[in-house]
C-alpha positions as CSV (number, residue, x, y, z in Angstrom):
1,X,58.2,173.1,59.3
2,X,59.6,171.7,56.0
3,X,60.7,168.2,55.6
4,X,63.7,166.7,53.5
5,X,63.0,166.2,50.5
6,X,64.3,162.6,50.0
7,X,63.3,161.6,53.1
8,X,62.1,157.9,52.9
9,X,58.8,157.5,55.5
10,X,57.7,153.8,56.7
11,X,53.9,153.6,55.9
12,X,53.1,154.0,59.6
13,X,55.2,157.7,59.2
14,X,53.6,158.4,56.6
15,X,49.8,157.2,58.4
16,X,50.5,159.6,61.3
17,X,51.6,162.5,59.5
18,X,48.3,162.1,57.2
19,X,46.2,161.6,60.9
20,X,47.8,164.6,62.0
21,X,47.0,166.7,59.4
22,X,43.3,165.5,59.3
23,X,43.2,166.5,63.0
24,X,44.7,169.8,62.1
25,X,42.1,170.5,59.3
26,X,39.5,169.1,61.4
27,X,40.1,171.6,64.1
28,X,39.7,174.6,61.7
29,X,43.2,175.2,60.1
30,X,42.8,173.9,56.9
31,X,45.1,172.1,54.8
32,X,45.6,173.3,50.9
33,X,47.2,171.4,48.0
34,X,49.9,173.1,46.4
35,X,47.3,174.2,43.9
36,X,44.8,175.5,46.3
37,X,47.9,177.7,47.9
38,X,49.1,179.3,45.0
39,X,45.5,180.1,44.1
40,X,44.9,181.6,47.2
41,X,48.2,183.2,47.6
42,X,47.6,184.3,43.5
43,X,50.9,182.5,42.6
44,X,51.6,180.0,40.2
45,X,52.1,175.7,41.7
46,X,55.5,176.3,40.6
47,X,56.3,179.6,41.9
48,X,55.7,177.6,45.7
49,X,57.6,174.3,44.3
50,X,60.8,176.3,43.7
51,X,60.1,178.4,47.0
52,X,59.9,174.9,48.9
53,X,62.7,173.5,47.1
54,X,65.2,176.3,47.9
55,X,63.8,177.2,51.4
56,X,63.2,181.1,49.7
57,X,60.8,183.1,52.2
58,X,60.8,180.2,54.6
59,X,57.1,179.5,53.9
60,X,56.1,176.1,56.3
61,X,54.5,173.1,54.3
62,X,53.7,169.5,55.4
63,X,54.9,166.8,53.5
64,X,52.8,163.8,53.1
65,X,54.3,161.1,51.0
66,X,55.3,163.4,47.5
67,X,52.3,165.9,48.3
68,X,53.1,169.4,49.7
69,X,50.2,170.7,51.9
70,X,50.3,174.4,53.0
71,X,48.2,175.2,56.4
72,X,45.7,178.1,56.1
73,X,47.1,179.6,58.9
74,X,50.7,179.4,57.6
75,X,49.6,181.2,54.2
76,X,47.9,183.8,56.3
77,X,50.6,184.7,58.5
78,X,52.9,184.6,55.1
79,X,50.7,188.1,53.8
80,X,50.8,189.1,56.9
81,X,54.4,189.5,57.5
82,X,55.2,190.2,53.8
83,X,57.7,188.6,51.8
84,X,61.3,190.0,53.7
């Protein structure tokens, strides 16, 4: 699910976004930086900035605040499927 990218969160948004993605992590799919995606899809942080920014390959991220997280899961399906 991608968010707008000049989306303006209150703090308590932006609290239970971060609370929901701790829960998500917590319950074993695992949230990445944008770093630790690219790394582990071997691409480069901005290779998967421009992807997010244009919507190409429709890969899901969670925005919290100005950070893009990637869920484990999400990446994996991603090779799965293969870039159409």
């Amino acid at each position: 699910m991608q968010s707008k990218l000049h989306e303006h969160n209150t703090p308590q948004q932006l609290l239970s976004r971060l609370l929901e993605a701790q829960s998500q992590s917590a319950n074993g799919d695992p949230l990445l930086s944008r770093q630790g995606a690219a790394a582990y899809l071997g691409l480069s942080p901005r290779t998967l900035a421009i992807w997010a920014s244009t919507g190409r390959y429709g890969l899901e991220f969670v925005k919290i605040g100005r950070l893009a997280k990637y869920r484990r899961s999400s990446l994996d399906r991603f090779i799965k499927e293969g870039v159409k």
